[in-house]
C-alpha positions as CSV (number, residue, x, y, z in Angstrom):
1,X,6.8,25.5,-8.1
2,X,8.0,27.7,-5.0
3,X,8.3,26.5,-1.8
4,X,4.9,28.8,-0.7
5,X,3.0,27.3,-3.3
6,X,4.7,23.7,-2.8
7,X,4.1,23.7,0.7
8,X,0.2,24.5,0.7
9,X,0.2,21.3,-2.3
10,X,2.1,19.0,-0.1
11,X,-0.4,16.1,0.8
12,X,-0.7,15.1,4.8
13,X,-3.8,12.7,4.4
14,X,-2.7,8.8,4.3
15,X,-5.2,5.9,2.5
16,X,-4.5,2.5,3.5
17,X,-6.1,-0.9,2.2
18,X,-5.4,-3.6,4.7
19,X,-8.9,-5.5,4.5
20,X,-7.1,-9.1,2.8
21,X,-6.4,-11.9,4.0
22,X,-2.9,-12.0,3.2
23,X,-3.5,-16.2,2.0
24,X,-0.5,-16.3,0.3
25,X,1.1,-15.3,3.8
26,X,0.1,-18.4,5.1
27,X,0.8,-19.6,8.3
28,X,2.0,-16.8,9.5
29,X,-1.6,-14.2,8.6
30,X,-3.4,-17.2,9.9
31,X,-4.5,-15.5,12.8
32,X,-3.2,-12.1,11.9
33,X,-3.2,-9.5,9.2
34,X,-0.7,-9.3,6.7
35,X,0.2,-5.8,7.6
36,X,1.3,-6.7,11.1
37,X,3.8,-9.3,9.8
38,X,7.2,-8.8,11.0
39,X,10.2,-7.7,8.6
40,X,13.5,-7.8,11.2
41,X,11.2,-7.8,13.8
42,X,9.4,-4.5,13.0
43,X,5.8,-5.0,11.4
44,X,5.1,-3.8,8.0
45,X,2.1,-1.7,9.2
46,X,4.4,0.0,12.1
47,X,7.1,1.3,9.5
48,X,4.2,2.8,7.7
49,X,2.9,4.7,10.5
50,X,6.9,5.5,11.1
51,X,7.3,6.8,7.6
52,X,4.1,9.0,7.5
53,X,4.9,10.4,10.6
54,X,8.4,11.2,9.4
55,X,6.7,13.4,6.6
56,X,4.1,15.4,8.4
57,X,1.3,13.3,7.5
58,X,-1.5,14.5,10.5
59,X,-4.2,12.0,9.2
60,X,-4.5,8.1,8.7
61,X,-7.4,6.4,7.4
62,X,-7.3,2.6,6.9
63,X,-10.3,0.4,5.0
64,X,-10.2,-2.8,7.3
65,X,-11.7,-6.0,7.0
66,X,-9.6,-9.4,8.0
67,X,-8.4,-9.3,11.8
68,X,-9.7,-5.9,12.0
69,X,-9.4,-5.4,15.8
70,X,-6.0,-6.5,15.3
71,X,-4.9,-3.7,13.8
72,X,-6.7,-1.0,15.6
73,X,-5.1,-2.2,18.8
74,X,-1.9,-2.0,17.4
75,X,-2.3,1.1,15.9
76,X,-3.7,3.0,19.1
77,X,-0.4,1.8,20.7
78,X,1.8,3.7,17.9
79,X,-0.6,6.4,16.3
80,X,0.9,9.4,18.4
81,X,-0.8,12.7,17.2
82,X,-1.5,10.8,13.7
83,X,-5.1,10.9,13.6
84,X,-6.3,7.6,12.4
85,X,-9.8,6.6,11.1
86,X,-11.2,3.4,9.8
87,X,-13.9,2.0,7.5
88,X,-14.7,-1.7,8.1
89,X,-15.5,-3.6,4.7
90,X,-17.7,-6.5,5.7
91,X,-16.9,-7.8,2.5
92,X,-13.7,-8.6,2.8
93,X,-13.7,-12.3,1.9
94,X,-15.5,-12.2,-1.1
95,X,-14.5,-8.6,-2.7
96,X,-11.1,-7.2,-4.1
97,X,-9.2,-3.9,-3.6
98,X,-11.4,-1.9,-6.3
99,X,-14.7,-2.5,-3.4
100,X,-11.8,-1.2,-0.3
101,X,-11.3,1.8,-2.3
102,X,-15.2,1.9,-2.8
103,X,-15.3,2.0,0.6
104,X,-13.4,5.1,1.1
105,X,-15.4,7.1,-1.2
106,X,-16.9,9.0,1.3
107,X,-14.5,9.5,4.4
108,X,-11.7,11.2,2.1
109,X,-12.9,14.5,1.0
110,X,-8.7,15.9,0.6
111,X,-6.1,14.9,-1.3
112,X,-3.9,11.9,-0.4
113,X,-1.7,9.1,-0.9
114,X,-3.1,5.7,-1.4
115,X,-0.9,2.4,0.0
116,X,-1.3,-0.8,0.2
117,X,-0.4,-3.2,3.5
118,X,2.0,-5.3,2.1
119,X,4.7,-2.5,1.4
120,X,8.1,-2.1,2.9
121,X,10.2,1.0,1.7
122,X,12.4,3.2,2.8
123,X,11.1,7.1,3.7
124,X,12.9,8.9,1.5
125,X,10.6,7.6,-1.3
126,X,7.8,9.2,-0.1
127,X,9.9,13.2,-0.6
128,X,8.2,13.3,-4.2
129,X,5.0,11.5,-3.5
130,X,3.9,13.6,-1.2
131,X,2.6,16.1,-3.6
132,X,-1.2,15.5,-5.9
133,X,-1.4,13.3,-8.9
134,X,1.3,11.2,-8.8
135,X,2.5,7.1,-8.7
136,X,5.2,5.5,-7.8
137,X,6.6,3.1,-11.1
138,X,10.1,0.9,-11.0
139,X,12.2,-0.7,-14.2
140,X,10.4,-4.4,-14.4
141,X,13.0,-6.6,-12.6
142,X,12.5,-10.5,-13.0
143,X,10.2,-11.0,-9.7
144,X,7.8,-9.1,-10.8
145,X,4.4,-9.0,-12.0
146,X,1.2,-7.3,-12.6
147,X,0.0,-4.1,-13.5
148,X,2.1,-2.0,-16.0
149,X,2.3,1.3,-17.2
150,X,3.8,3.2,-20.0
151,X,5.4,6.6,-20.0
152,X,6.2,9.4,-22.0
153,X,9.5,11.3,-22.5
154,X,8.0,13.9,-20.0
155,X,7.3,11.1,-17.2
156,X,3.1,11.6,-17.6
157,X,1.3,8.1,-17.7
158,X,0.4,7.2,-20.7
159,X,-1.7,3.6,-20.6
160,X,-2.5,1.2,-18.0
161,X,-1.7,-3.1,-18.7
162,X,-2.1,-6.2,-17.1
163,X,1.1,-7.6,-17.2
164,X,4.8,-7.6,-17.6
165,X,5.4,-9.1,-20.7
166,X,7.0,-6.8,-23.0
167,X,4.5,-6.0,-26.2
168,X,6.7,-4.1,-28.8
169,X,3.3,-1.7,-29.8
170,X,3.2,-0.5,-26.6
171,X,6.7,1.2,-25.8
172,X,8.7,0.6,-22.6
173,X,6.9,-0.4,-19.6
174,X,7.4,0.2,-16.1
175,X,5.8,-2.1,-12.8
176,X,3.5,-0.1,-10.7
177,X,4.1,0.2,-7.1
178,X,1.3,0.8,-5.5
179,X,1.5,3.6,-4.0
180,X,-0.6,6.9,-5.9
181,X,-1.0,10.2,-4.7
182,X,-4.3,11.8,-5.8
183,X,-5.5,15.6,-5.8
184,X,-9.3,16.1,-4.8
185,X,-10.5,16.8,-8.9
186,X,-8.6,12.7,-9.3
187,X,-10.1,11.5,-6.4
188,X,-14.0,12.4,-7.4
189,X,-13.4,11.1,-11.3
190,X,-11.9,7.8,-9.8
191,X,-15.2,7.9,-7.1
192,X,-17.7,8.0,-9.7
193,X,-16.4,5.5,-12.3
194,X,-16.1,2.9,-9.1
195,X,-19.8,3.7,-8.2
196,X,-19.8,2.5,-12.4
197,X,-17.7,-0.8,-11.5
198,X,-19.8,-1.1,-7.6
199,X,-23.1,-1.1,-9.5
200,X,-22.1,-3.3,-12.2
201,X,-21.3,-5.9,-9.7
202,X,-17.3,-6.0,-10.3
203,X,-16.3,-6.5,-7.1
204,X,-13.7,-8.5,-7.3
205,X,-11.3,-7.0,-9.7
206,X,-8.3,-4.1,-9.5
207,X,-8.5,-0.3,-8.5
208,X,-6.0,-0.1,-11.2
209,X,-8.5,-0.8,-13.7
210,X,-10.4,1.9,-13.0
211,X,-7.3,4.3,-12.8
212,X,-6.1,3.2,-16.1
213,X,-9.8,3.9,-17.6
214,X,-9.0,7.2,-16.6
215,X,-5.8,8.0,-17.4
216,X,-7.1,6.4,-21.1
217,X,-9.7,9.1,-21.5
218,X,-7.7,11.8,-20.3
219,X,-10.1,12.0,-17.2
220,X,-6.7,12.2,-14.9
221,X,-3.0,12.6,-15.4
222,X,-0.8,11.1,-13.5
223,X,2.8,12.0,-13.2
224,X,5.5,8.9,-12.7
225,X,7.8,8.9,-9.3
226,X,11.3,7.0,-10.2
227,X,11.5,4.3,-7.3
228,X,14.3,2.6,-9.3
229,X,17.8,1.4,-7.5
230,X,15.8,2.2,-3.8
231,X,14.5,0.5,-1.1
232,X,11.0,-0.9,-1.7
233,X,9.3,-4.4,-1.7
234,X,6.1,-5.8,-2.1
235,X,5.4,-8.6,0.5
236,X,2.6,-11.2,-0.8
237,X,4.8,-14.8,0.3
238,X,7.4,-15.9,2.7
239,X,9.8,-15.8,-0.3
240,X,9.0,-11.8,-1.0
241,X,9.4,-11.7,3.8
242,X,12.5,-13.3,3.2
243,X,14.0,-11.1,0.6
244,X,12.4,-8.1,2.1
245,X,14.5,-9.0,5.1
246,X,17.9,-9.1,3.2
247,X,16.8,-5.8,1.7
248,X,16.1,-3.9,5.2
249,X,19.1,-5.7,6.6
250,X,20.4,-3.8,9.5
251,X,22.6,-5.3,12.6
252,X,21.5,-8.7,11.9
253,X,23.7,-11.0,9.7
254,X,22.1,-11.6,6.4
255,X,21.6,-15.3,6.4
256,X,19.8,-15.8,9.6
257,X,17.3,-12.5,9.0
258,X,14.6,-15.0,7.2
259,X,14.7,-17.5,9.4
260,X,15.1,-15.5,12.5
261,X,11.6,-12.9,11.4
262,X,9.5,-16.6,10.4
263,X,10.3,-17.7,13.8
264,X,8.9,-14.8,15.0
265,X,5.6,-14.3,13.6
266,X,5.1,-17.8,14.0
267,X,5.7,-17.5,17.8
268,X,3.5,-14.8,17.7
269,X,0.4,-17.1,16.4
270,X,1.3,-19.7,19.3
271,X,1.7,-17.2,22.0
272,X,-1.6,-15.5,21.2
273,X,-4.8,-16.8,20.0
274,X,-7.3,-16.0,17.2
275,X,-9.4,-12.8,18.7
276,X,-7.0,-12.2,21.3
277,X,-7.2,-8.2,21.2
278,X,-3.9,-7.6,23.2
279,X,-2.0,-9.3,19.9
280,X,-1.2,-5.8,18.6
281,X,-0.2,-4.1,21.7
282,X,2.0,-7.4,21.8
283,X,3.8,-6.7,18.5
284,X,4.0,-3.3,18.6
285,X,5.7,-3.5,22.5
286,X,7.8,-6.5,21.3
């Protein structure tokens, strides 16, 4: 690919699923959503916005649900000339991340990358994402788990599974994580096999179902990003804050960065209460 033809590919629309509740979080999404939680005093959802910016993304639209004024605050404090959109899923409670991509079937009508609000990774990951069809995959280390993939010797996806268990049938498998980059020819096939899942009442399952279903009938391809020996983790407990912290080290010394970023957020519940619409403004000037 030239650099004419790779610049008019080059992706500047952002998708970002921060509906949860971020339970596993708790105490410290108890009154706020997981995306705002502070790694080394920085939120997760504010070194998103960072990274985007850094890569010329010109539009952000987010699928919100738990705590949802929360994050619009805090975002209209940061968003700068990011233009930044939301859907609200009323659902939220009840429903998984296959009905918050539902949700965005109609206010994305471009390509663009999908994310997820628990996230932390480092900028440079995003230089070969930024471009159609593609999704991020890692070497399984020993924390992780969930959805698989397999790949072929030319890096295309090759099959979708459920866990990390190696299975000798199915080749070498590689995590997902989470982040996709979709052209707009992907992003109508996924659309109408979710209206499929929507109307079938299956709520409550993965977007990765429906992606692998896909990439099973050759509906989509999907080419494989290397994310391996880089800066990246997922954030679902205090144990994943706390080695997120170590990861993202920076002038802090590494033993006191959990305990210092806990401290934190809790403080953060006590010094403002659930509803309290100045909370993001507060995190995002803190």
């Amino acid at each position: 690919m030239d650099d004419q033809s790779r610049d008019s590919s080059r992706i500047t629309t952002a998708l970002l699923l921060a509906a949860g509740t971020g339970s596993r979080l708790m105490p410290l999404t108890s009154n706020s959503p997981k995306c705002l939680t502070l790694v080394n005093e920085q939120s997760i959802l504010e070194r998103l916005v960072n990274n985007l910016k850094k890569q010329g993304f010109k539009r952000l639209v987010v699928v919100t649900g738990y705590q949802e004024d929360c994050i619009k605050d805090f975002l209209a404090t940061i968003s700068g000339n990011l233009t930044i959109e939301f859907v609200y899923s009323p659902l939220y409670k009840t429903t998984n991340n296959i009905y918050s991509l539902w949700m965005a079937r109609s206010i994305i009508n471009e390509p663009f990358v999908l994310f997820e609000a628990d996230l932390i990774f480092d900028v440079t990951l995003l230089d070969k994402m930024i471009y159609p069809d593609r999704m991020a995959t890692s070497n399984i280390l020993p924390w992780m788990n969930g959805t698989t993939v397999t790949i072929d010797a030319s890096r295309q996806v090759k099959g979708f599974h459920k866990n990390t268990t190696p299975i000798k049938d199915e080749g070498v498998k590689y995590k997902t994580v989470n982040i996709y980059s979709f052209s707009l020819q992907s992003w109508n096939s996924i659309v109408e096999r979710l209206n499929i899942h929507i109307e079938a009442n299956n709520v409550n399952g993965y977007y990765e179902t429906v992606i692998g279903e896909l990439v099973a009938d050759n509906s989509i391809s999907l080419n494989a990003v290397d994310f391996d020996n880089k800066y990246w983790y997922e954030v679902d407990t205090v144990e994943d804050l706390k080695e997120a912290e170590k990861l993202f080290a920076t002038t802090v010394e590494k033993p006191l960065l959990s305990t210092i970023s806990i401290a934190k957020n809790l403080e953060k519940l006590k010094q403002y209460p659930k509803g309290l619409k100045s909370r993001g403004a507060q995190l995002a000037t803190s």
